[in-house]
C-alpha positions in Angstrom: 129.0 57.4 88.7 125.9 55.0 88.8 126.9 53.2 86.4 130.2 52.6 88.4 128.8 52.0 91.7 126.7 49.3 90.0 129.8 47.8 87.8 131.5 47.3 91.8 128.1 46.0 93.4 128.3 43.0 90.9 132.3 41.9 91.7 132.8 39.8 94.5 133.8 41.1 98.0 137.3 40.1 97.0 137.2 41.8 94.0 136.4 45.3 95.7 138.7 44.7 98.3 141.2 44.2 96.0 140.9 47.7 94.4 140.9 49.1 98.1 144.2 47.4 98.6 145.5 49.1 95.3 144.3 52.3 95.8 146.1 52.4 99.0 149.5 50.9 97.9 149.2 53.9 95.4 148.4 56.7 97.7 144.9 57.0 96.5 143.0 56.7 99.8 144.2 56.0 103.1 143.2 53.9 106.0 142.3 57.0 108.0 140.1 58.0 104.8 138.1 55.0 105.1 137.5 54.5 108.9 136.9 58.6 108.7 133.8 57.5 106.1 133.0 54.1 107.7 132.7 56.3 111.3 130.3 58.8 109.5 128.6 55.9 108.0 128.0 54.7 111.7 126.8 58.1 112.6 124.4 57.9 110.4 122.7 54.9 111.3 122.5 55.8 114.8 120.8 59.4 113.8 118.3 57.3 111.7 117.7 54.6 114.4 116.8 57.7 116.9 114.9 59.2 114.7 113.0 56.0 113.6 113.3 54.9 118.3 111.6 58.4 118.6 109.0 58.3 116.1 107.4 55.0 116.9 107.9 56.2 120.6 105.3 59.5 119.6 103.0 57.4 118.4 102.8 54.8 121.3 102.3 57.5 123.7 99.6 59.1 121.1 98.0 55.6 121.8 98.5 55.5 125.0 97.1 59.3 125.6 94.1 59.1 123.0 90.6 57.7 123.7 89.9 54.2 124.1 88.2 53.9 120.8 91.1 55.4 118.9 93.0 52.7 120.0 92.5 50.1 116.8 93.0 52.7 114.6 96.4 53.9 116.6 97.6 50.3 116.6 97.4 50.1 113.3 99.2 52.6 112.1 102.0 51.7 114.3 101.7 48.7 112.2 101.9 50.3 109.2 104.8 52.5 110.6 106.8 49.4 111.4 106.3 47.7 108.1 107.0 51.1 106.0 110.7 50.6 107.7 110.8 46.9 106.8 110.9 46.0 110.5 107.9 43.6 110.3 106.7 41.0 107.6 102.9 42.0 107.0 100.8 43.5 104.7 98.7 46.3 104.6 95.1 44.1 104.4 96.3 42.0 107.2 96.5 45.7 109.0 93.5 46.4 108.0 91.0 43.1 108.9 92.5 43.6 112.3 89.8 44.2 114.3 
């Protein structure tokens, strides 16, 4: 399966569109089937982003609620959270020679 999902990666979007449009003309897979998987897709994502909104969200008030001399130490790993999920550009010793 893999191996497939990797053969289909490669094609162009044409390509793989192209298949869809077959595998519907023969009854395959439907257009309900795929906005059915494209809506859980979506669900998905949203569950993540919450989770991700809400986990960044504990930690600010953690910083927000802990001692003033936490507060470096707090910062960065917010930092570190937000790079982890690829939603800033920095690396972990430019974290860490913050002052």
């Amino acid at each position: 399966m893999n191996e497939l999902i990797e053969l289909l990666k490669s094609q162009p979007k044409e390509v793989i569109q192209g298949i869809i449009l077959l595998l519907m003309k023969d009854g395959v897979i439907s257009y309900e089937d795929i906005t059915s998987v494209y809506i859980q897709y979506l669900e998905g994502l949203r569950k993540l982003t919450n989770e991700n909104y809400f986990a960044l969200q504990t930690k600010v008030v953690e910083m927000w609620a802990g001692k003033k001399k936490d507060r470096t130490d707090s910062l960065k790993a917010i930092m570190k959270y937000l790079k982890d999920k690829g939603r800033i550009n920095i690396t972990d010793e430019q974290i860490e020679k913050h002052k």
